[in-house]
C-alpha positions as CSV (number, residue, x, y, z in Angstrom):
1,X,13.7,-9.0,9.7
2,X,16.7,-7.5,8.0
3,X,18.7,-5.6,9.4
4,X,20.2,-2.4,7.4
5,X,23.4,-0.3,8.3
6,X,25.8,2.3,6.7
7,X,29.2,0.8,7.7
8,X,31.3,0.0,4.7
9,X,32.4,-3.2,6.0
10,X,35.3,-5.2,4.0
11,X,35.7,-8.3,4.5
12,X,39.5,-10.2,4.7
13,X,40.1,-10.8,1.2
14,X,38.6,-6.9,0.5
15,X,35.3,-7.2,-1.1
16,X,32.3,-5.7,0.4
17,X,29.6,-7.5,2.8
18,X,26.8,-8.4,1.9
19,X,25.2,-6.0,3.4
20,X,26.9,-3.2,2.1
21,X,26.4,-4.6,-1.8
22,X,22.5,-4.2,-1.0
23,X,22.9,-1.0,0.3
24,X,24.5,-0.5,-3.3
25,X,21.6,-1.6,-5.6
26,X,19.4,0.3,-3.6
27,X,21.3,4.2,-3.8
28,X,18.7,5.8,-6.3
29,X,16.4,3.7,-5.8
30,X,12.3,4.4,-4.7
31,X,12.2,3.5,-0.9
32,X,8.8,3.6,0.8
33,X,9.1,3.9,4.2
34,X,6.2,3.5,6.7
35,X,6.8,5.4,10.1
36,X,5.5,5.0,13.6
37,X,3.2,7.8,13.3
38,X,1.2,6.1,10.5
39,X,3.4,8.4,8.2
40,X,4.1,7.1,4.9
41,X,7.5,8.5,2.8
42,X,8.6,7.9,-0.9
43,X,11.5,9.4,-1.8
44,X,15.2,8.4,-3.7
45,X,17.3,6.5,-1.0
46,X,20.6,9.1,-0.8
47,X,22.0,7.2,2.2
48,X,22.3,5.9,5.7
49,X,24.2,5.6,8.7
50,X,25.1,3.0,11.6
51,X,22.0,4.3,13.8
52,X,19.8,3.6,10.8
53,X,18.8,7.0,10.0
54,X,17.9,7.4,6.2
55,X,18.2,10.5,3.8
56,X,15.7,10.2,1.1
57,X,15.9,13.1,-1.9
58,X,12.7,14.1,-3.6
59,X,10.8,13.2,-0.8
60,X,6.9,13.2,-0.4
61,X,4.7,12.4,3.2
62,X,1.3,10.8,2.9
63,X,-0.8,10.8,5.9
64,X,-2.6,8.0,4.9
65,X,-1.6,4.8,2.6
66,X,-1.3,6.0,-1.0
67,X,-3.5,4.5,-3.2
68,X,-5.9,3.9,-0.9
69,X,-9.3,4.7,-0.9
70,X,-8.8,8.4,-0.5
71,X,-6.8,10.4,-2.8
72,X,-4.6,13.0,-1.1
73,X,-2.1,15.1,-2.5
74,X,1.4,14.7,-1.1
75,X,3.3,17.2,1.1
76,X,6.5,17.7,-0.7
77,X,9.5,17.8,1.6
78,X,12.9,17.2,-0.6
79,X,15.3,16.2,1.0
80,X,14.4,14.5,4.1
81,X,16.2,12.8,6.8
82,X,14.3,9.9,9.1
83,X,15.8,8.6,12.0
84,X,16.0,5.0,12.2
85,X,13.5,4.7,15.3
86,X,10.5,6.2,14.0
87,X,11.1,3.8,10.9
88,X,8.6,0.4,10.8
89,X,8.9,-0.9,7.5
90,X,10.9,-0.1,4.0
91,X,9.7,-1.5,0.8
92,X,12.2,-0.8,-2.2
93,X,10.8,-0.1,-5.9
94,X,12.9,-2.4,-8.0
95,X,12.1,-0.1,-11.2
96,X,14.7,1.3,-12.7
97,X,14.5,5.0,-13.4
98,X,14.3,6.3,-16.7
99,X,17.0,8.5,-18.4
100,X,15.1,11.4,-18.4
101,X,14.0,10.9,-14.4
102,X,13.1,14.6,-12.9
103,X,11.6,15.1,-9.6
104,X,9.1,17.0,-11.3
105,X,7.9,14.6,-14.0
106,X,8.2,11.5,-11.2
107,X,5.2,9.7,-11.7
108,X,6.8,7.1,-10.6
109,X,7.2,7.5,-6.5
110,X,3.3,7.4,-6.5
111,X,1.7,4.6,-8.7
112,X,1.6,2.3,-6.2
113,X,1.2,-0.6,-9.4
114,X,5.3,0.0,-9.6
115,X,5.9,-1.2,-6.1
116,X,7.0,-5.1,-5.7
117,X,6.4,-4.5,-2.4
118,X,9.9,-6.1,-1.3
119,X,9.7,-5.6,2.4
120,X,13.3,-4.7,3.2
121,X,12.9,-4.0,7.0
């Protein structure tokens, strides 16, 4: 299992971590985060912090799996924070967003055919 964190590490020399240059090519990024509750969230990764918490933009909760059997219409909730406990699994969508991206016209967050299912945690 990964492990994810905020810190802006350096390293000696003064180039970033590892760590920290993932944390890079995912800001913008589709995150799909499974929670303990058997919540699912898609949103736009904003950030994070050294407890693990997460800030997703344009944010959307599914009760159930989407794309699964039944179709459900997301709760839309913005901009969301989820703290890092509650949090099982992250899968990133390596797609990049189009130009003309909008919250509105995002398509995108729920065709489950875009994900590449890169479990990330």
């Amino acid at each position: 299992m990964e492990e994810v964190t905020g810190r802006m590490e350096k390293l000696p020399n003064g180039d970033k971590t590892e760590g920290n240059k993932k944390l890079e090519k995912w800001l913008n990024k589709s995150l799909k985060i499974q929670m303990t509750d058997g919540r699912t969230l898609i949103g736009i990764f904003v950030c994070t912090d050294k407890d693990r918490n997460i800030i997703l933009g344009s944010c959307q909760e599914y009760l159930h799996e989407p794309g699964g059997q039944e179709k459900e219409e997301p709760r839309i909730l913005g901009l969301a924070m989820i703290p890092g406990h509650h949090i099982v699994s992250i899968c990133v969508d390596e797609t990049p967003l189009p130009d003309s991206w909008t919250p509105e016209s995002s398509k995108l967050r729920g065709d489950v055919d875009t994900w590449t299912n890169q479990q990330i945690l």
